[in-house]
N, C-alpha and C positions, 0 to 999 in steps of 0.2 A: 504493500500500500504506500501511500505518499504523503510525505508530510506536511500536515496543513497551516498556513500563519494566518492570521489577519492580516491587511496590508500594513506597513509600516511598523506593527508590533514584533514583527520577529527583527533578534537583535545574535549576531554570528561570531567568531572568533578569527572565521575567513576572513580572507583580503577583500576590502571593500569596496576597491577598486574595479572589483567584476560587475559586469551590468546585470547579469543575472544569478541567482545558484537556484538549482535546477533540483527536484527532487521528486521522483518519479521508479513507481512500482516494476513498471515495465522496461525500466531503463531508458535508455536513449532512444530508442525504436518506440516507443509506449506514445500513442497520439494524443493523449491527457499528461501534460508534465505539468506540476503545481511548483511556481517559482518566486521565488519572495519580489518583491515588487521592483521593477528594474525603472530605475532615474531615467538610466540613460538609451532604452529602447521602445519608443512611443509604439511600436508595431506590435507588442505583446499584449494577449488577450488579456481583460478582466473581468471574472466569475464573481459574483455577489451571491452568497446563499444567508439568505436570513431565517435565522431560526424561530420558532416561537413554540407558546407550549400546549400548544396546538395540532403542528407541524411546521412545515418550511417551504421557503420560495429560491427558486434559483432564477438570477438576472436572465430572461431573453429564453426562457423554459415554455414555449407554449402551452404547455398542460395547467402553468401558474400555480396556487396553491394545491399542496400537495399532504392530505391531512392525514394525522400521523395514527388514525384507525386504522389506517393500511399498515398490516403487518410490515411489510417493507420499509415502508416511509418513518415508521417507529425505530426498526433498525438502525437504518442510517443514520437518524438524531442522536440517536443514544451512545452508534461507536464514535462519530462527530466529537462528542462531547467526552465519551471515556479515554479515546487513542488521540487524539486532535491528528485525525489523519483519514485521510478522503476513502472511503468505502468506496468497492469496484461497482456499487448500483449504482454510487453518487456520480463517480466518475464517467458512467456510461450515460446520464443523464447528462453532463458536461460534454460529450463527445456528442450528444445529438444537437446539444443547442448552438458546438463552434461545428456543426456539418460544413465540407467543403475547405476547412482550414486544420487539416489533417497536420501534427507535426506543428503548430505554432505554438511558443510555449504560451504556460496560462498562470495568470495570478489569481490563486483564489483568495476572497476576503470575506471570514465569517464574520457575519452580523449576532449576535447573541440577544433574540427578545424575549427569549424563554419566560420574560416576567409577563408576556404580552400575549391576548389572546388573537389573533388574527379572525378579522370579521370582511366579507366580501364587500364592494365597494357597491353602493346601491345605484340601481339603474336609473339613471335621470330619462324622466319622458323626453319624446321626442314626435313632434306633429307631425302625422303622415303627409307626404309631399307628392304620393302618384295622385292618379285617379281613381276615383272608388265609387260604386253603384251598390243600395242599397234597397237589397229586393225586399224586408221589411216593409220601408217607405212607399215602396212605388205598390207596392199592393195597401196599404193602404189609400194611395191617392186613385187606383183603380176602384176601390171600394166605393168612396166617397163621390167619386164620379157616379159612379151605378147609380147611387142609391138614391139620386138628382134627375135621372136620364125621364124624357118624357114632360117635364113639369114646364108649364107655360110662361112665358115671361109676363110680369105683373108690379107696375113700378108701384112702390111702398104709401099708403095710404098712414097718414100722420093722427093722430088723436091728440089734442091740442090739451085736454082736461086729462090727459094719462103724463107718467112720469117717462120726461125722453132723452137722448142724450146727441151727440154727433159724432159720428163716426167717420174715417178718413178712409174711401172706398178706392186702392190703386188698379186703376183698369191698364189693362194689356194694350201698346207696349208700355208705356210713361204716364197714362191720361190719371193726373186726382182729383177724384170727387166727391168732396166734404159731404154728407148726408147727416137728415135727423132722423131717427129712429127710436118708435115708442121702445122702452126697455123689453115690452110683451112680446115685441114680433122676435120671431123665430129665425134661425140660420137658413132655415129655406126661404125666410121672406127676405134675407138679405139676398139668399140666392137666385130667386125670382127677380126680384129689383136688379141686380146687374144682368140679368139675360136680358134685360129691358133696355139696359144701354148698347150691349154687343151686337157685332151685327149678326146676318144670321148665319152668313157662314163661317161664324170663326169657329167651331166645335165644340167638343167638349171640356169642361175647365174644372177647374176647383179652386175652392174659397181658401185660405190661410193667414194665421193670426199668430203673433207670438214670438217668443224666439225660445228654442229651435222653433220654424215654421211649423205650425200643426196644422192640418184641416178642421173649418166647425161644421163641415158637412160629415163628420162622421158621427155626427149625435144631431141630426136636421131639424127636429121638434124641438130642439132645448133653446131658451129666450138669453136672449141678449144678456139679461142680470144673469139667468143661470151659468152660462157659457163666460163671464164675469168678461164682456166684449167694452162695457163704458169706455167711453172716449180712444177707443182701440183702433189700429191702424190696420184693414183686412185687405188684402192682394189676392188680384187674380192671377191665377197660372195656369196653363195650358197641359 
């Protein structure tokens, strides 16, 4: 096995002179060498494994935490810490993450958080940015179309002595048109009322209020207070 320092902590009785010393199971031929930290060779890899008591991370490891209910991963923290000296799992987890740089020597530098419990980093939302169709929605606005189809156009008849309110009616494409409306009439009598303004070939539509846009044709009998529509802004859609 090979012997392992933090960087900068291991301290030698060699000549210091040398840019690297070199210490490796496998000898010279071995494609993980752990080398105390070289001043003067910026080309040499460096391996971060931090420990916790938990398990451990190794720098540039795609698999990332590695938690130490794996028999394995137990292992390796425990010789880590008894031999201060790189296990051949540990080591071959080092040889996949320098893939491709076979033979460069390697600075390993252990982190000690054993006091620390390591917790994943939590996923920040993110707003979807394609496009999306949602067949919920559109079966309801199929719905509430239906449940319309048939009914006559019949512009909104006022009761002066009943309680009213105004409501901001958007017709297709841009057209607004402020309306009164006793509270009593109904989503069908707002419904009726805008087929009264469309022409007659514009098709089938539906009424929406709200945000997120709801339909109030999906409950057509319910009154203006009940559907709580006061001073509400309703759009037509196609």
């Amino acid at each position: 096995m090979s012997n392992i320092h933090g960087l900068g902590s291991y301290r030698s009785g060699k000549d210091e002179s040398k840019d690297t010393e070199e210490f490796s199971g496998g000898g010279k031929s071995s494609h993980t060498a752990v080398v105390r930290k070289a001043q003067r060779n910026p080309n040499n890899a460096t391996v971060i494994v931090s420990l916790y008591n938990n398990g451990f991370m190794v720098s540039g490891d795609e698999k990332g935490f590695r938690d130490s209910s794996n028999p394995t991963n137990k292992q390796i923290i425990d010789e880590l810490k008894k031999t201060k000296q790189v296990p051949k799992e540990l080591e071959a987890i080092i040889s996949t993450v320098l893939k491709g740089n076979a033979g460069q020597q390697v600075s390993v530098d252990v982190k000690d958080k054993s006091g620390e419990t390591y917790y994943p980093p939590k996923e920040t939302f993110k707003a979807f940015q394609g496009q999306g169709f949602s067949i919920k929605s559109e079966a309801k606005t199929t719905s509430s179309v239906t449940s319309v189809e048939g009914k006559p156009p019949k512009p909104i008849q006022v009761d002066s002595n009943q309680p009213s309110t105004r409501i901001l009616l958007q017709l297709h494409p841009r057209k607004r048109v402020p309306t009164t409306f006793n509270l009593s009439h109904s989503a069908m009598d707002i419904y009726q009322h805008v087929l009264s303004l469309t022409p007659p070939d514009f098709g089938p539509f539906d009424l929406v209020s709200g945000f997120p846009p709801k339909s109030i044709l999906n409950e057509p009998n319910k009154s203006i207070e009940q559907l709580k529509l006061k001073g509400a802004s309703i759009t037509q859609k196609k």
